[in-house]
NUFI-351439 format. One record per atom (N, C-alpha, C, O): residue number from 1; chain; y, z, x negated; atom name. Coordinates in pm, whole numbers. Each point is the difference from the previous one (the first is absolute). Layout:
<kegus>
  resi  chain      c2      c3      c1  name
   NUM      A       Y       Z       X    CA
...
</kegus>
This chain:
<kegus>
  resi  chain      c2      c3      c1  name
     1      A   -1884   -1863    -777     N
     1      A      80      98      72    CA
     1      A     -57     139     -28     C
     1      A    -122       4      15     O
     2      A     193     136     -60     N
     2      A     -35      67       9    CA
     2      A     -81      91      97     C
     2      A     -12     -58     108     O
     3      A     -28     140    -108     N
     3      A    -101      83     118    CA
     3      A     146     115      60     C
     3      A      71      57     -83     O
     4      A     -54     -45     200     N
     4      A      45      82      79    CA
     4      A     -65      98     106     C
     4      A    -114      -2      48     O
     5      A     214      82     -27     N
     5      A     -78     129      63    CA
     5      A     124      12     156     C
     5      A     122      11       8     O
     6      A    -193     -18      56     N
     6      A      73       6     145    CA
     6      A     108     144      14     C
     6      A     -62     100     -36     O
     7      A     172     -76      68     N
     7      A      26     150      48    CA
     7      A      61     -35     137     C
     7      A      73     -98       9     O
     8      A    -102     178     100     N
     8      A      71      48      91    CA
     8      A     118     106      -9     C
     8      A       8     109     -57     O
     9      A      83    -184     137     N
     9      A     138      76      29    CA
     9      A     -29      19     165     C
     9      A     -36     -87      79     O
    10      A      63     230     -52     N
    10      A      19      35     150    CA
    10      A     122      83      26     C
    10      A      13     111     -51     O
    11      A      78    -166     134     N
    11      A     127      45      92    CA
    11      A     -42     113      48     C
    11      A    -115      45       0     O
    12      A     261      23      61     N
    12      A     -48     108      78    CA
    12      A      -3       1     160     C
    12      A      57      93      57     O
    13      A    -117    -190      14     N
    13      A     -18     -24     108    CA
    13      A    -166     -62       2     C
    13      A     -40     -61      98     O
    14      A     -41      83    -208     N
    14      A    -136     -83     -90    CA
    14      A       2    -122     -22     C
    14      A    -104     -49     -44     O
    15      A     233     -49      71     N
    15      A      31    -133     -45    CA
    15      A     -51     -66    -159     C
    15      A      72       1     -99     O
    16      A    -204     -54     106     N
    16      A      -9     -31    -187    CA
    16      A      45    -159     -45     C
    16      A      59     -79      73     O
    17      A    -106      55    -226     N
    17      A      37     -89     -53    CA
    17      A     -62       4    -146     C
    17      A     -12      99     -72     O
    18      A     -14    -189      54     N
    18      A     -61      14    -148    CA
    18      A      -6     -62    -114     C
    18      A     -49    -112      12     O
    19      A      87     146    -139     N
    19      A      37    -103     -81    CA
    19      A    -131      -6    -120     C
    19      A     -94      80       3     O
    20      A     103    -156     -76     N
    20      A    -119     -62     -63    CA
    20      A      83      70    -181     C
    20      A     103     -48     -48     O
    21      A    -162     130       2     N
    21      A      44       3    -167    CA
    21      A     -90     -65    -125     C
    21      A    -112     -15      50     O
    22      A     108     -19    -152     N
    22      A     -82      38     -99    CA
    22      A       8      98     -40     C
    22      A      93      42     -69     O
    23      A    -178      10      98     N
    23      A     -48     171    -110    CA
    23      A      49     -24     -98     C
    23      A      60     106     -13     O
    24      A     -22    -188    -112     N
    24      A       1      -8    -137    CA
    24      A     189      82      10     C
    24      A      61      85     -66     O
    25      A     -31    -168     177     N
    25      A     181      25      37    CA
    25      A       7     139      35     C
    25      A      96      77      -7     O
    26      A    -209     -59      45     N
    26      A      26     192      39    CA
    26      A     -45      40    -142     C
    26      A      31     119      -8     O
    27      A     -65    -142     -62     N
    27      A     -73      86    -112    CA
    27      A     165     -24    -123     C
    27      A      35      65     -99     O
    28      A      14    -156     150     N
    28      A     119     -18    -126    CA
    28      A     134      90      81     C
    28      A      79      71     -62     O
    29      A     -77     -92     206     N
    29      A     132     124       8    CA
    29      A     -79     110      18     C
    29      A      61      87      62     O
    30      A    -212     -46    -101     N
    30      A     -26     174       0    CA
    30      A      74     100     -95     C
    30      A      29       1    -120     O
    31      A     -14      68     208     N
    31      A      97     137    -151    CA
    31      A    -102     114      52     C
    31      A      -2      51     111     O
    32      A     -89     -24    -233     N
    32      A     -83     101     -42    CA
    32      A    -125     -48     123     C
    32      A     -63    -105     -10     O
    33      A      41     220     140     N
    33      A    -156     -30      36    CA
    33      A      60      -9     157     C
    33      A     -59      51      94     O
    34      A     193    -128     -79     N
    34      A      40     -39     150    CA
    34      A     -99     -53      62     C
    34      A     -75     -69     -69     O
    35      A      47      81     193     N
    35      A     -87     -33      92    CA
    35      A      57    -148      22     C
    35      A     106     -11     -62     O
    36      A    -142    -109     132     N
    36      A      62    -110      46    CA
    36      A      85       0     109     C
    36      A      86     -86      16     O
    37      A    -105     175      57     N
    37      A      85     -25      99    CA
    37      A     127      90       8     C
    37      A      68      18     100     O
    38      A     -43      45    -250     N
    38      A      95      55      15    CA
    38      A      50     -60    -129     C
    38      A      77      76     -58     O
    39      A    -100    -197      -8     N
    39      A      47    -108     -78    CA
    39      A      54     -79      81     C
    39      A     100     -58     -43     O
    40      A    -147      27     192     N
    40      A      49    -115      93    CA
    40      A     139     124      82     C
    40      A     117     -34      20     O
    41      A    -151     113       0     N
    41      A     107      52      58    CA
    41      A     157      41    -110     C
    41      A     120       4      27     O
    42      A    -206      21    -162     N
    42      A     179     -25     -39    CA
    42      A      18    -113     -46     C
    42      A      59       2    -108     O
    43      A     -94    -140     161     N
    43      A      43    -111     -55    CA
    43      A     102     -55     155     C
    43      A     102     -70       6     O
    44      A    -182     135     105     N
    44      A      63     -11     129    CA
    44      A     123      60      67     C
    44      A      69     -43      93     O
    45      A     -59     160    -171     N
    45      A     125      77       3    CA
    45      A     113     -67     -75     C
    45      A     112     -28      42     O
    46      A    -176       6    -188     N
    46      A      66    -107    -132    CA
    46      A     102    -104     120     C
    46      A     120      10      26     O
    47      A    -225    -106      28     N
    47      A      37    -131      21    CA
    47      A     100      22     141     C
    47      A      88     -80      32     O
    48      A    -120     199      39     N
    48      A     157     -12     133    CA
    48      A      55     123     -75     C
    48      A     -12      85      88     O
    49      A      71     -16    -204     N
    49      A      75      17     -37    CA
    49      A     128     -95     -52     C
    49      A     122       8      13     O
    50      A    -231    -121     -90     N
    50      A      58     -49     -86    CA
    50      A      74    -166      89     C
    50      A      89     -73     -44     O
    51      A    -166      59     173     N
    51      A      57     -71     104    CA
    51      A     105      38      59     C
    51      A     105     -64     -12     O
    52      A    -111     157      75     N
    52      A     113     135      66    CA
    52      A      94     -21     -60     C
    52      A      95     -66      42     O
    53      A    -104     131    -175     N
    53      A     141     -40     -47    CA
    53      A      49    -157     -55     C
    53      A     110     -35     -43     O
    54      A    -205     -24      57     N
    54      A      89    -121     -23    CA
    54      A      66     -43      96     C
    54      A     111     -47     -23     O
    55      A    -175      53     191     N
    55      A      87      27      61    CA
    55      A      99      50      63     C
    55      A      74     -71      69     O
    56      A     -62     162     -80     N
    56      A      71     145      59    CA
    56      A     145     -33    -120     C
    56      A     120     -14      24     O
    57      A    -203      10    -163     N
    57      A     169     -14     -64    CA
    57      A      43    -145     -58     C
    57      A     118      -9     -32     O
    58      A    -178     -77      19     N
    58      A      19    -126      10    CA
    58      A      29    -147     107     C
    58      A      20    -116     -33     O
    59      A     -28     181     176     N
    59      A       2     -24     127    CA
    59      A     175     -87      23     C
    59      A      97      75       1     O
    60      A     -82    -171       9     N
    60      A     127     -34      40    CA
    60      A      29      44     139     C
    60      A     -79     -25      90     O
    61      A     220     106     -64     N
    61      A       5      74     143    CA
    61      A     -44     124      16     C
    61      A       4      57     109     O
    62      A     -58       6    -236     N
    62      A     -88     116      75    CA
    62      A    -113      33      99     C
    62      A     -28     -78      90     O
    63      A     -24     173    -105     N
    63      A     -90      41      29    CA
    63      A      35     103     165     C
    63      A     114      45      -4     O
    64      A    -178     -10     114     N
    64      A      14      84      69    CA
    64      A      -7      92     -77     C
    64      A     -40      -7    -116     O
    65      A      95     146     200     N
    65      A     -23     163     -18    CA
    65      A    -154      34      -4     C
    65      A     -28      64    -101     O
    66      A     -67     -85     174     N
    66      A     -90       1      19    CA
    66      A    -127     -58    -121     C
    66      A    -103      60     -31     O
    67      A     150    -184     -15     N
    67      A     -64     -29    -142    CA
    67      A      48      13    -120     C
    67      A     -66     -14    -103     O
    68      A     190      44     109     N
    68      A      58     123    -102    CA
    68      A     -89     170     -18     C
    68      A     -67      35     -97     O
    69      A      95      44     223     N
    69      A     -91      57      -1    CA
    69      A    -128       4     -60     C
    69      A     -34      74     -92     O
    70      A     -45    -173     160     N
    70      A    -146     -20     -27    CA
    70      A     -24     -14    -147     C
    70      A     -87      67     -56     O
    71      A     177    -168     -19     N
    71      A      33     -34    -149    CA
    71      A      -6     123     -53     C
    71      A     -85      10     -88     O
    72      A     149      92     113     N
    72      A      31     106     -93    CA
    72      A     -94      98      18     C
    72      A      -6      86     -87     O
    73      A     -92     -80     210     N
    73      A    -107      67      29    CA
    73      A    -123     -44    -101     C
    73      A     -80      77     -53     O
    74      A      85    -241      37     N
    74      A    -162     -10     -75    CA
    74      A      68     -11    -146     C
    74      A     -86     -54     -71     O
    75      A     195      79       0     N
    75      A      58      49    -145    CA
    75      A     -71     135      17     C
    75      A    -107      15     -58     O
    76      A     153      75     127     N
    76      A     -63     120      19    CA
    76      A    -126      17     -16     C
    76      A     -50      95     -59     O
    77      A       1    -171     102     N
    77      A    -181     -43       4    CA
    77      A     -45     -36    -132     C
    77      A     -95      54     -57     O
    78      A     176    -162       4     N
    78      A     -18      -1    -100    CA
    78      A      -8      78    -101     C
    78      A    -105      22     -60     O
    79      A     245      41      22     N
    79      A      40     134     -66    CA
    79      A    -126      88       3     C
    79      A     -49      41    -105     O
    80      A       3     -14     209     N
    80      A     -87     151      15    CA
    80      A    -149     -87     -79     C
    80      A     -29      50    -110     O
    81      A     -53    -155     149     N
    81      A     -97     -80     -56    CA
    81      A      17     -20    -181     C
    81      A     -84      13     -90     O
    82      A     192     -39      88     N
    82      A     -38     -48    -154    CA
    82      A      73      53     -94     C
    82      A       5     -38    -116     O
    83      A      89     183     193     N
    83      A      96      46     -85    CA
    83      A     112     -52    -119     C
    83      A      38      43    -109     O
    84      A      -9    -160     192     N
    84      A     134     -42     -70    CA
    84      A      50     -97     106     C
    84      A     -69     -77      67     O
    85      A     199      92     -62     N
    85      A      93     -52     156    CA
    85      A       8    -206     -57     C
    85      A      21     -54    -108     O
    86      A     -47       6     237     N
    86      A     -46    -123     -29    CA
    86      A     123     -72     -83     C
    86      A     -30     -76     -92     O
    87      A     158      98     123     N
    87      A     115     -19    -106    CA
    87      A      -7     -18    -127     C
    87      A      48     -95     -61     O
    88      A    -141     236      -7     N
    88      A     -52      -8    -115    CA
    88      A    -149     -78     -63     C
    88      A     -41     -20    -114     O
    89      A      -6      -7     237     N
    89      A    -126     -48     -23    CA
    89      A      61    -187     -61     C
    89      A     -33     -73     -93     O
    90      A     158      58     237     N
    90      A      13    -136     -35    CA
    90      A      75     -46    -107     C
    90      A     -22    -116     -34     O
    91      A     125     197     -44     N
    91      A      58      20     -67    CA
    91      A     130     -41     -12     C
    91      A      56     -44    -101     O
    92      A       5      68     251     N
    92      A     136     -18      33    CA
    92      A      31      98     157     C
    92      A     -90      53      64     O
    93      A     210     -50     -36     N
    93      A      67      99      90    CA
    93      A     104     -63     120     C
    93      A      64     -99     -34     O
    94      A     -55     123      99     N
    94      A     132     -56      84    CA
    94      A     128     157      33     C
    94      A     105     -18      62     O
</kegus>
């Protein structure tokens, strides 16, 4: 088994949680001299973007106003983080 390195995640109420990586996995998504925890944070943005919209536009019935909203708030999030709108990232549109 490889060797792992503990990280803490803390909420904003100080709620934590912590997940276990191999360093080797941080060293293969590094781009240039990223710190780790801002390798784990755009993989975390990545993964409820890329959830979000699977639900939000793949959802039989629709979605509330409210997670519509929210949907189009963390695209935004996205957008501003990695400078390209997640549409294009995924490489399709609705």
């Amino acid at each position: 088994m490889a060797d792992t390195e503990t990280f803490t995640i803390e909420g904003p109420e100080g709620e934590t949680d912590t997940v276990e990586l191999p360093p080797v996995m941080l060293e293969l998504m590094r781009d240039g001299d990223e710190p780790d925890a801002q390798i784990i944070a755009d993989i975390v943005l990545q993964a409820f973007a890329q959830q979000a919209h699977a639900r939000v536009h793949h959802a039989e019935g629709g979605v509330s106003n409210e997670v519509e909203s929210a949907n189009d708030t963390l695209e935004e999030l996205f957008e501003e983080r990695f400078g390209i709108s997640l549409s294009e990232a995924m490489g399709h549109q609705h």
